[in-house]
C-alpha positions in Angstrom: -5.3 -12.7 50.9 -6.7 -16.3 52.1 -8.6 -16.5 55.3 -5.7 -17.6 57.2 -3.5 -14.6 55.9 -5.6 -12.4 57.4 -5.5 -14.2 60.9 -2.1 -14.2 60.6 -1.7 -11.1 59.4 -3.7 -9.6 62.5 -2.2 -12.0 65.2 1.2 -10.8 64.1 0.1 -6.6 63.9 -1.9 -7.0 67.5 0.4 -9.9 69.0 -2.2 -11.9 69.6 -3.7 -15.4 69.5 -7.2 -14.3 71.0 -10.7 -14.3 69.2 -13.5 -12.3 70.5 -16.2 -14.6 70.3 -18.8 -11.4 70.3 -21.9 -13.5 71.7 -23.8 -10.6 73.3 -27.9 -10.6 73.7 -30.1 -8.1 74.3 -33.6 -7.6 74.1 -33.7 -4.3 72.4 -31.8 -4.8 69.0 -30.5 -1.2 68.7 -28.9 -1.6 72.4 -27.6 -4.5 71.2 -25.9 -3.3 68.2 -24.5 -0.2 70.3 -23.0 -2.3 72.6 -21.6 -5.3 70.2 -19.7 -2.1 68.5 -18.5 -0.6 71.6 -17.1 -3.6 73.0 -15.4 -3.9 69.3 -13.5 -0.9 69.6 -12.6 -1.4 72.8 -11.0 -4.8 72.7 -9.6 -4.6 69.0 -6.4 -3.6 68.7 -5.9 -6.9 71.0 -7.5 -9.3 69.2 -6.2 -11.2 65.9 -10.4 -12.3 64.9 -13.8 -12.1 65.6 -16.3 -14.7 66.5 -20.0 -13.9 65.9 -22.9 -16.6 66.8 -26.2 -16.9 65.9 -27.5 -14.5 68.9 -26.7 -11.7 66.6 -28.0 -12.9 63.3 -31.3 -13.9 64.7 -31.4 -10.3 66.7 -29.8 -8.0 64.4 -30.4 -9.8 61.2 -27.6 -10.1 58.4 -28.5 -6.8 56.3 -28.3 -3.2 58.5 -27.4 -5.1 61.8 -24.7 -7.7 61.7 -23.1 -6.5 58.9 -22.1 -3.5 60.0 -20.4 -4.7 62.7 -18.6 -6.8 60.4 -17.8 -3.5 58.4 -16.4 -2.1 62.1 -14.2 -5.3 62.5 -12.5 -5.1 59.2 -12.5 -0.8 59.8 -9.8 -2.8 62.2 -7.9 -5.5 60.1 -10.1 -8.0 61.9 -11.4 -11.4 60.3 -14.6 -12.2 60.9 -15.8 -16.0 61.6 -19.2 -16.9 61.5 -20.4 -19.6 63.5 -23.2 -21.2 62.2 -21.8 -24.6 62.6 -23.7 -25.6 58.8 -24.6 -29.2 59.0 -27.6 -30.0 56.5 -27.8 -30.8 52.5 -25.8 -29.4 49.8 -28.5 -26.6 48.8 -29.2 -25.7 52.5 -25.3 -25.4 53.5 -24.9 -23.6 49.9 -27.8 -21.1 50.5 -26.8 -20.3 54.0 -23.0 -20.1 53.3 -23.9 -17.2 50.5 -25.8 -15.5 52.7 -22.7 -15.1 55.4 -20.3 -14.6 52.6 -22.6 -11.6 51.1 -22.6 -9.9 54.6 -18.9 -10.0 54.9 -18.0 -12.3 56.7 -14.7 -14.1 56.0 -15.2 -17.6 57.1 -17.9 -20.1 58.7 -17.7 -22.6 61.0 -18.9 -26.0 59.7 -20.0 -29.6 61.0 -18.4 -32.3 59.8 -21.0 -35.0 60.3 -22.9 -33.6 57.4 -20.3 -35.9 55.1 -19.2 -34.2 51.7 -21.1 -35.1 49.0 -24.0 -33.6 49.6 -23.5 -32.2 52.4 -20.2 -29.5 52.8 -18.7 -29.9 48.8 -20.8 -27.1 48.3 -19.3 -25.1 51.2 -15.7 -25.5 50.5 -16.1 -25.4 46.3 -18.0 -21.6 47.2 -15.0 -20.7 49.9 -12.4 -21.3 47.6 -14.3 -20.0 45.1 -14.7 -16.7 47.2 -11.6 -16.7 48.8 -13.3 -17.5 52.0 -12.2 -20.0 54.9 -14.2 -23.1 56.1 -13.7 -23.9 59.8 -14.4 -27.7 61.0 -16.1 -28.5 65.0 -14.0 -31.3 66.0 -14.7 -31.1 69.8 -16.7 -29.0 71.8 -16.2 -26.7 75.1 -19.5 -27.9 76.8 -19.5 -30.7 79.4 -21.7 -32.8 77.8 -19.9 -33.5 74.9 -17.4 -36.3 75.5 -20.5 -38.1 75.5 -20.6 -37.7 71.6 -17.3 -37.0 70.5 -15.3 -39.8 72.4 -17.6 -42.4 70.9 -16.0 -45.4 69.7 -16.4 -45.5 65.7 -14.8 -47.1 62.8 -14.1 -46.4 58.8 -13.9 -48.9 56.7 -12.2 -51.9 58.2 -10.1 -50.1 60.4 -9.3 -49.9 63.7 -12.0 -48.0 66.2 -11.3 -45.2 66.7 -12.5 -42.0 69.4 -15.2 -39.8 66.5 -12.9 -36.4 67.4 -10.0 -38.1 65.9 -11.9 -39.3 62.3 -13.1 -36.1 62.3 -10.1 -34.1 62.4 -8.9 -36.6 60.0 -11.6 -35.3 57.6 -10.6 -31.8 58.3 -7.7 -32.6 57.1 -9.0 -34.9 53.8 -10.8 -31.9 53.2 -8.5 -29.4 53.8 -10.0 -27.4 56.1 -8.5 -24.0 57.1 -8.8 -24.8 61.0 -10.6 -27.0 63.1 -12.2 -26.0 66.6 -11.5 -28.4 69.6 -12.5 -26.7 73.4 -10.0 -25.2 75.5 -11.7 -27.7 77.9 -9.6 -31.0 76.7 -6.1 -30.4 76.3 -5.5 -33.8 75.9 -7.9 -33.8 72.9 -5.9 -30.3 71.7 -2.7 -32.5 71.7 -4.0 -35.6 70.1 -5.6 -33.4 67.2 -2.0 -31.7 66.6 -0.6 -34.8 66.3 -2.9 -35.9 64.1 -2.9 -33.0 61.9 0.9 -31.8 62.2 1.7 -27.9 62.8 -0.1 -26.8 59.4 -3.7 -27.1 60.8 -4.7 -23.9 62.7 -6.5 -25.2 66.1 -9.6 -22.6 67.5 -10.1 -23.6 70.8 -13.4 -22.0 72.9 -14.0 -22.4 76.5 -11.1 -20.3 77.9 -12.7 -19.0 81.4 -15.7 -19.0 81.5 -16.6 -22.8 80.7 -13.1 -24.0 82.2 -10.6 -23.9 79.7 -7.0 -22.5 81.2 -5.4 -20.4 78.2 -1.7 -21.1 78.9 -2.5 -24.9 78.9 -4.5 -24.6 75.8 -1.6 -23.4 74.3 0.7 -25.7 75.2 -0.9 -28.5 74.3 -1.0 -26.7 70.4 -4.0 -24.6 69.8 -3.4 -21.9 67.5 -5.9 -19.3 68.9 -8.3 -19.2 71.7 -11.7 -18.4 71.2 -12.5 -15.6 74.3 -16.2 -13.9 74.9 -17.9 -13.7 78.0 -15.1 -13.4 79.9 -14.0 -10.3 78.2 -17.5 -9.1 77.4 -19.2 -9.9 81.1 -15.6 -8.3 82.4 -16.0 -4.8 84.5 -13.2 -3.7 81.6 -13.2 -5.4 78.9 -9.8 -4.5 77.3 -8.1 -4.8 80.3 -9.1 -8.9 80.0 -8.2 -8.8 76.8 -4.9 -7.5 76.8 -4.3 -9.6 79.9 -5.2 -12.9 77.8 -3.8 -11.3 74.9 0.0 -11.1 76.9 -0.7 -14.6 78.5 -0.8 -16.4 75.2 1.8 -14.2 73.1 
C-alpha cells in the first residue's frame, strides 16, 4: 500500500482529515517519550496521520526513542511523516532519507529549492523504491514567510511568477505525493489547487495556534490539516481532536 493509501485508508476508518503534528519537548527524554505516547493513544482513533519534527529525533534519537512511537502509531493504522524538510546534496538527502525510512517512518517532508539533480532524485528514486511518500514545502504557516515565498521569480523565459506557485509546479513535475502550504493563506491553498487539480493531496499546518481557521482551510482545498499544539497544549487533548476532527469531516 502507497503512502497515500494509507492516509486514505485512515482518514476514511477514523473520518478524519487531521494530522497530529506530535512536536512535544521536554528536557528529560524518558518524560518525553511517556508523554509523546500517551498523547498518541489518546488522540488516535481521530487522527488519519502523524507528524513528528526534529524535537523528537534530536531528544529521543531515531533507534529506542522515536521509533517506538512510530511502532505505537502504526499499532494504530497511523502513517507516520517525518518532517525533516531535506534540502542539501544528493548523498546528504540520500543518507538522511535511509535513516527515517529504517526507523519506520512512511514519508518525509522535503524542500524543493534543493533542485533535482543532485539534490531530491535521490529522495524520490529511494521512496518509490521503498514504497515510501515524499512530501514537498510549498508555503509555510509562519508570518515571516510571504517574504520568501511570494517573491517574484521566473523559469526560463516565462512569465514571473509568485516562487509558491513554480514550486508547486515542481511538486507536480516531480510527482510529489502531497505538498504542504499553511493553513495561514487560503488564498495560496486555492491558487495551489488550481494549479495542481484535485489529485495533489494539500497538508496545510498552522490551524489554531499560528492563525489558520480549519473550516476555511478546507474550503479553499486542503486535503488534511496539520494540528499539534493545539491538541497537545489542550487541557483534553481528544476532546480538540475530535472537535477538529467533526469540523473538517
Amino acid at each position: 500500500m502507497s503512502f497515500q493509501d494509507k492516509v486514505r485508508a485512515a482518514s476514511e476508518a477514523n473520518n478524519s482529515r487531521i494530522v497530529l503534528a506530535l512536536d512535544l519537548e521536554s528536557p528529560e527524554p524518558s518524560e518525553l517519550r511517556r508523554k509523546s505516547e500517551e498523547l498518541l493513544q489518546k488522540v488516535a482513533e481521530h487522527v488519519c496521520a502523524v507528524k513528528i519534527n526534529r524535537q523528537l529525533v534530536l531528544s529521543l534519537g531515531l533507534r529506542g526513542g522515536v521509533d517506538c512511537i512510530v511502532e505505537v502509531a502504526h499499532e494504530h493504522s497511523l502513517p507516520v511523516i517525518m518532517d525533516a524538510k531535506l534540502n542539501d546534496v544528493r548523498h546528504t538527502n540520500e543518507f538522511m532519507m535511509r535513516a527515517y525510512t529504517d526507523a519506520g517512518f512512511d514519508a518525509i517532508i522535503a524542500s524543493p529549492v534543493a533542485g533535482w539533480e543532485g539534490g531530491l532524485d535521490a529522495v524520490f528514486n529511494l521512496a518509490a523504491s521503498q514504497g515510501k511518500g515524499v512530501l514537498l514545502l510549498v508555503y509555510m504557516s509562519s508570518p515571516g514567510a510571504d517574504k520568501f515565498y511570494s517573491l517574484k521569480v521566473s523559469r526560463n523565459d516565462e512569465k514571473p511568477k509568485e516562487l509558491f506557485e513554480l514550486l508547486a509546479e515542481m511538486a507536480i513535475d516531480w510527482k510529489a505525493d502531497g505538498v504542504i502550504v499553511g493553513a495561514t493563506k487560503p488564498q495560496v491553498i486555492r491558487r495551489v489547487r488550481q494549479l495542481s487539480g484535485p489529485r495533489m493531496d494539500i497538508y496545510s499546518p498552522g490551524v489554531g495556534t499560528q492563525g489558520g481557521d480549519a473550516r476555511e482551510a478546507i474550503d479553499a482545498g486542503s486535503s488534511y490539516l496539520i494540528v499539534g499544539r493545539s491538541i497537545y497544549q489542550a487541557a483534553n487533548p481528544a476532546k480538540v481532536a475530535r472537535e477538529y476532527r467533526d469540523l473538517t469531516s
